[in-house]
C-alpha positions in Angstrom: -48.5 -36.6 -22.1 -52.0 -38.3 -21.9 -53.0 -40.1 -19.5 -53.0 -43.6 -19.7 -56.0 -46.0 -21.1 -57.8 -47.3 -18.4 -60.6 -50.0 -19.3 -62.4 -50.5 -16.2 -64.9 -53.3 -18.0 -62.4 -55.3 -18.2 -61.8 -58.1 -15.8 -58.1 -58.4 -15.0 -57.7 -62.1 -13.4 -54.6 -63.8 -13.1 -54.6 -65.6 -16.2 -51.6 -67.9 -15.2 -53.1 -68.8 -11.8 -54.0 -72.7 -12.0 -57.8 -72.9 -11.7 -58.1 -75.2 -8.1 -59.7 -78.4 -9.5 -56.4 -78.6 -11.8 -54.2 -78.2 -9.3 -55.5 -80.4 -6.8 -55.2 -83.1 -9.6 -52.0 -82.7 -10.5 -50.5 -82.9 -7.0 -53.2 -86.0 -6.8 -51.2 -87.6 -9.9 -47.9 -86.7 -8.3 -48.8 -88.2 -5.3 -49.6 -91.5 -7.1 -46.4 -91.8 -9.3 -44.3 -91.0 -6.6 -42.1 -94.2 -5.8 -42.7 -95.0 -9.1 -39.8 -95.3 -11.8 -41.3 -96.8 -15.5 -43.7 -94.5 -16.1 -45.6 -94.8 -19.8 -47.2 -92.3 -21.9 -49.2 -92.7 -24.5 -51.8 -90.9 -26.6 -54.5 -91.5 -29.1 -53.9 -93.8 -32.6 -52.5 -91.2 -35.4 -51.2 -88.5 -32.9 -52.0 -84.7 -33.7 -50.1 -82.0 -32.5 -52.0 -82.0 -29.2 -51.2 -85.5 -28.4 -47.3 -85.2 -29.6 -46.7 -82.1 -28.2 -48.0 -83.6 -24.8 -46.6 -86.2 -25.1 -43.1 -84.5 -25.6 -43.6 -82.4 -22.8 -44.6 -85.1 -20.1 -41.8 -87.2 -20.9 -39.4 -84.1 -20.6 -41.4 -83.5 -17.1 -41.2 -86.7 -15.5 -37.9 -87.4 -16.1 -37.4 -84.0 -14.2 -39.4 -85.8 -11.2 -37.3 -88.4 -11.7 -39.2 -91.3 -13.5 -38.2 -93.4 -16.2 -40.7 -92.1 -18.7 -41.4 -94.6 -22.0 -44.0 -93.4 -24.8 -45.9 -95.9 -26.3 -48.3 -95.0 -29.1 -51.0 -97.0 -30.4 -49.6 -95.5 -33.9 -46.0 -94.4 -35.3 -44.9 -91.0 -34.4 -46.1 -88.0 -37.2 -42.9 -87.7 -38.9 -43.9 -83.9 -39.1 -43.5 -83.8 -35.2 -39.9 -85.3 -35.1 -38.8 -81.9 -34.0 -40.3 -82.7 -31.1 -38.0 -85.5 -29.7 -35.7 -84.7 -27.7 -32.8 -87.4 -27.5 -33.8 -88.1 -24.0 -37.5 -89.1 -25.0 -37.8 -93.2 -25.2 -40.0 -94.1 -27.9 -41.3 -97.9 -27.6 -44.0 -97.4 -29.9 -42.2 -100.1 -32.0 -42.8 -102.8 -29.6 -46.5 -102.1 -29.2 -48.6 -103.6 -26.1 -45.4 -105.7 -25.5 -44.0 -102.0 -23.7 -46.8 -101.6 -21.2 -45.8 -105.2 -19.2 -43.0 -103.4 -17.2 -44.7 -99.9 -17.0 -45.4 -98.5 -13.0 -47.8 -96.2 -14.1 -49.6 -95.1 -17.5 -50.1 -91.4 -18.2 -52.7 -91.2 -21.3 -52.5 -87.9 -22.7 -55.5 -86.5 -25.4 -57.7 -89.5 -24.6 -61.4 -89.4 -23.2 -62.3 -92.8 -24.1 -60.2 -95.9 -24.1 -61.4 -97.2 -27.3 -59.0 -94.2 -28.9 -56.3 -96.2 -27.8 -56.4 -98.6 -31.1 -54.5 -101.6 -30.4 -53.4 -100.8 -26.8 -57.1 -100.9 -25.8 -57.0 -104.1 -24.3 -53.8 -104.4 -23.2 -54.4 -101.1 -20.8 -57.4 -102.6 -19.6 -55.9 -105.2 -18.1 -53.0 -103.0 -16.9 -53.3 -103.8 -12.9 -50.8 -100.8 -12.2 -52.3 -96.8 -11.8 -53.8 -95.5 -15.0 -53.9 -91.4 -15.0 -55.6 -89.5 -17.8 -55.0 -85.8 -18.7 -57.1 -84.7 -21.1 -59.7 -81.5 -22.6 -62.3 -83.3 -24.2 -65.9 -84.2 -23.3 -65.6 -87.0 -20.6 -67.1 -90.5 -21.7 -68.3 -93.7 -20.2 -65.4 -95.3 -20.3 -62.5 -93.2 -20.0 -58.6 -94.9 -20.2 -57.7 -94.3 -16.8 -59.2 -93.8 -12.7 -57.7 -91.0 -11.9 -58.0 -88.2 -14.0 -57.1 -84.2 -14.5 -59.6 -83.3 -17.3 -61.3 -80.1 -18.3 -63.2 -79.5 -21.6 -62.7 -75.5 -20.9 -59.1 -76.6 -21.7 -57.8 -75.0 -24.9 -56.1 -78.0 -25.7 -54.5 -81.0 -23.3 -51.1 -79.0 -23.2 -53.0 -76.4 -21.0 -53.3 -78.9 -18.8 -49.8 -80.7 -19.0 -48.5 -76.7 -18.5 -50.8 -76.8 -15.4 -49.2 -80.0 -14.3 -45.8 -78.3 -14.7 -46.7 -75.2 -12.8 -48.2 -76.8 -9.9 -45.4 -79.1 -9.5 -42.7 -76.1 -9.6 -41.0 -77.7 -12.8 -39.1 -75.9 -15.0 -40.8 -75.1 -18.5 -37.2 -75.8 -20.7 -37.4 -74.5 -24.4 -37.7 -77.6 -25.9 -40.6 -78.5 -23.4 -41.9 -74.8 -24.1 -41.7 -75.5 -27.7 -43.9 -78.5 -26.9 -46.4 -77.3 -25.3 -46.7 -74.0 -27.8 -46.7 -77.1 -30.6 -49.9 -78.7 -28.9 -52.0 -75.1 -28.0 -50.8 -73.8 -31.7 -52.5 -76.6 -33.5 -55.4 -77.4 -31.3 -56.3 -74.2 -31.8 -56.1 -73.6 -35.2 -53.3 -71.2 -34.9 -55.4 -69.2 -32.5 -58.6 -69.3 -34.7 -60.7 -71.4 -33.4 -63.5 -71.2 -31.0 -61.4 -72.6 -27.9 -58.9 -69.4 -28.5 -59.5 -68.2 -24.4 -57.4 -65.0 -23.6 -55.9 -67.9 -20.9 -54.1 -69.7 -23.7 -52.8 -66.5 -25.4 -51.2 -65.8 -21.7 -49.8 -69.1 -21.6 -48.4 -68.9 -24.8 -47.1 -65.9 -24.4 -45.2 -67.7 -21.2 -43.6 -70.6 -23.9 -42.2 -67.2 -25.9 -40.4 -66.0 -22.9 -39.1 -69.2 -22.6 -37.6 -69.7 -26.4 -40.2 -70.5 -28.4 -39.5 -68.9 -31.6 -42.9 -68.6 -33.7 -41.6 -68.1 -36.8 -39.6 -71.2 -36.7 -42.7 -72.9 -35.3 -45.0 -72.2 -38.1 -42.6 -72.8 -40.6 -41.9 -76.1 -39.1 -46.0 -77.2 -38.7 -47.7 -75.5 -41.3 -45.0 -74.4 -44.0 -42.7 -78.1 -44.6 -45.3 -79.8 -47.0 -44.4 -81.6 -49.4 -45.2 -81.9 -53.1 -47.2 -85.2 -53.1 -49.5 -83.9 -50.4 -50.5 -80.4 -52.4 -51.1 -83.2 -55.2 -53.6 -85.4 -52.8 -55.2 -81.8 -51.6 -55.7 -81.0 -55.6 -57.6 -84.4 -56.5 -59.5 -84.4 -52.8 -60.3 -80.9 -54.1 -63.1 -81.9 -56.6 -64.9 -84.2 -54.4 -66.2 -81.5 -52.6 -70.1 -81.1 -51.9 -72.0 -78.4 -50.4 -75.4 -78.3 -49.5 -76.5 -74.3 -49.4 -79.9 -74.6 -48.1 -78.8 -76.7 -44.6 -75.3 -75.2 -44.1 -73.3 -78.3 -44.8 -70.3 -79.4 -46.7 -67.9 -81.6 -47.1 -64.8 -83.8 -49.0 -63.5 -87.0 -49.5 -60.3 -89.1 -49.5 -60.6 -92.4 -51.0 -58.5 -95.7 -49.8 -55.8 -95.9 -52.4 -55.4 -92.0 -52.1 -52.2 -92.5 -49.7 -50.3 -95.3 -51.2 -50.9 -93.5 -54.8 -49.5 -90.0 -54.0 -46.7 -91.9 -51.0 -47.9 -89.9 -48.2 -49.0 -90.4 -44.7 -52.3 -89.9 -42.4 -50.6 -86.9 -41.1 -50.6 -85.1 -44.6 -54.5 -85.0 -44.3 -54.5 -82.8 -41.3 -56.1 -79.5 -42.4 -58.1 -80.8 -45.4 -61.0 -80.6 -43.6 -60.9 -76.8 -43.2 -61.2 -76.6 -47.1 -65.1 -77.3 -47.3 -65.6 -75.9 -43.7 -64.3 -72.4 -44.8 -67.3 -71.8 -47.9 -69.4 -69.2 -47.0 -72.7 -70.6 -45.2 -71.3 -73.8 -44.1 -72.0 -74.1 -40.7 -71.2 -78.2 -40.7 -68.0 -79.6 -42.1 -67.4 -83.1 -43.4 -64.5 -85.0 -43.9 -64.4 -88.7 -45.0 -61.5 -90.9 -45.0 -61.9 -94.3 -46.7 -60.0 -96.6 -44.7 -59.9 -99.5 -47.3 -60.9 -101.9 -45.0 -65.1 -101.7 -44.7 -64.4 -98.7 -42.3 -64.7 -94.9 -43.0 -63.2 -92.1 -41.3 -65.0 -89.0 -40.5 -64.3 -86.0 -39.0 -66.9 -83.4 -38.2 -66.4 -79.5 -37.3 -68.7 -76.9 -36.6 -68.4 -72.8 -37.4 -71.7 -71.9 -36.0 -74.1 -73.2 -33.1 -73.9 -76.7 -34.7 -72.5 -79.3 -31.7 -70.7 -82.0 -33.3 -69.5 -83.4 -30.5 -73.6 -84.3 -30.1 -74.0 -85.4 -33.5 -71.1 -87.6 -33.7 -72.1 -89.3 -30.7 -75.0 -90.8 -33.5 -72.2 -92.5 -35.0 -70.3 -94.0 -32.1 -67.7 -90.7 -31.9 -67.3 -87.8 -30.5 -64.9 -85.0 -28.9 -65.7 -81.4 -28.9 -68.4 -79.5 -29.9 -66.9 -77.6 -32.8 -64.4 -80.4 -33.6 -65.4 -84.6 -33.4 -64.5 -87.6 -35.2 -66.3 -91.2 -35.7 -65.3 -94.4 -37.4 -67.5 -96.1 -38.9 -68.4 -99.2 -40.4 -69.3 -99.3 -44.3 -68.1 -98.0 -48.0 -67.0 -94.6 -48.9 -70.7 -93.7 -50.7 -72.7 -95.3 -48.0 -71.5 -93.9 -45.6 -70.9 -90.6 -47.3 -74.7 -90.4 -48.5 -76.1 -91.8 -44.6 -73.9 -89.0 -42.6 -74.7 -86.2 -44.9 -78.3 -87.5 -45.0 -78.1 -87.6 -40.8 -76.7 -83.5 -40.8 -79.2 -82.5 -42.9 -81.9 -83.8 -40.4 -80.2 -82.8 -37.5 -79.1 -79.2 -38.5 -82.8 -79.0 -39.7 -84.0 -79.2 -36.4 -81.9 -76.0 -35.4 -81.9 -72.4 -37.0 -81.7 -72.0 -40.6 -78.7 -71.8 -42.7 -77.5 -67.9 -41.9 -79.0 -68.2 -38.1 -76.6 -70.6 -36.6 
């Protein structure tokens, strides 16, 4: 027998180990709630995987601290999610900024600024009791929340709620383990994307030992669509544009798209990988008429592009390979001003090819 492979270049941290600034946060949010029964969650309007999986998971976790947790989305909960909710989860979503009057606390999961809040901006403005944000995205001005456990070297916000957990000696259940593999999963592209850190592959391969089945878990998230939404995908299909010379494509959804093919906003989650997977495109582009003098757009990056920068132009942001803005105007305007906008900010970086 050989001896055994040795790769001394190789770092070997403890990829578990909760980095310090995390864990002193966590036991700083622990130390707020505590005393503290109603505690809401909430996370941004149209929840992705991310936000419902943390979400989930929280609410699971702080009724093991034992709080009264009550989610309360800006939006209805993705029906593609359901799987998620346990029967001990309390959804109040229904009642809308009526459900944060009797809250002793506010955890805001997924959210860097408040404005991503939708219609329970205002009301957690004025919210008098502890606001506590837990989030991975590029801090802004005006985030939803004083004290906060964020970190944009997070794979995804369920990195941190597993931090949370771990620092606080809570148990990681499967149906919380299936939550928190839910929100790394899909913030990560099923472990394609840029933010894919040998850290997150560790902690996922934690939520396996503790009964996360993968098969089942990509069969439920990316294998249960339905007929209506390969139909959207086919028409959305030819409104694709691609610009060789800068790197930059993109697609379109227009307003009635939804009600004609009797889907939901969460049926639209992936379309934007279409144009952002043609060869040379180092910019992505997907925009969403809204119907209502208000467009959509999300913007992704496969290169050296920052979007989170560019999208910033347009009163968005998020990461740097992965941002949104809304923004005010018709489908064509707007289309024609943003792509017009990428091509002059991607010309002022390396050519197509170099980025």
């Amino acid at each position: 027998m050989g001896a055994p492979l040795r790769f001394p270049h190789l770092p070997t941290p403890d990829l578990l180990a909760v980095p310090e600034d995390r864990r002193r946060a966590a036991l700083a949010i622990a130390d707020v709630l505590r005393g503290r029964r109603v505690i809401g969650i909430t996370t941004h309007i149209n929840a992705d995987g991310d936000a419902c999986g943390s979400v989930a998971a929280m609410s699971q976790l702080l009724s093991q601290m034992g709080h009264a947790p009550r989610v309360v989305n800006p939006t209805p909960w993705p029906s593609i999610f359901d799987f998620l909710l346990e029967a001990s989860i309390q959804d109040h979503t229904r009642h809308g900024a009526r459900a944060l009057k009797e809250l002793d606390a506010l955890v805001v999961l997924d959210v860097s600024d408040i404005s991503r809040l939708g219609q329970l901006t205002e009301a957690t403005r004025k919210l008098a009791v502890p606001r506590i944000v837990i989030d991975h995205h590029v801090p802004t001005d005006e985030p939803a929340g004083e004290l906060l456990m964020d970190d944009p070297r997070a794979c995804a916000t369920g990195e941190l709620v597993w931090d949370f957990a771990m620092t606080l000696g809570l148990e990681i259940t499967t149906p919380i383990a299936e939550a928190l593999y839910t929100a790394i999963l899909t913030d990560t592209g099923g472990f394609r994307y840029a933010n894919t850190t040998p850290r997150c592959h560790a902690i996922a391969a934690h939520l396996l030992s503790a009964g996360v089945d993968p098969e089942t878990m990509f069969r439920r998230i990316y294998a249960s669509v339905s007929p209506n939404r390969l139909f959207l995908l086919r028409d959305a299909l030819h409104s694709i544009g691609h610009d060789a010379e800068h790197g930059i494509s993109w697609i379109s959804v227009t307003a009635d798209a939804l009600d004609r093919y009797d889907v939901s906003p969460e049926d639209l989650d992936g379309i934007v990988e279409h144009p952002r997977s043609i060869i040379g495109t180092r910019l992505a582009l997907f925009f969403r008429d809204l119907g209502y003098g208000k467009v959509k757009v999300s913007f992704r990056s496969t290169g050296t592009v920052d979007v989170n920068r560019f999208a910033r132009e347009f009163g968005g942001g998020g990461h740097a390979k992965a941002s949104g803005a809304l923004i005010t105007g018709g489908l064509d305007d707007v289309r024609d001003r943003v792509i017009a906008a990428a091509r002059e900010y991607v010309g002022v970086l390396a050519p197509a090819g170099q980025g």
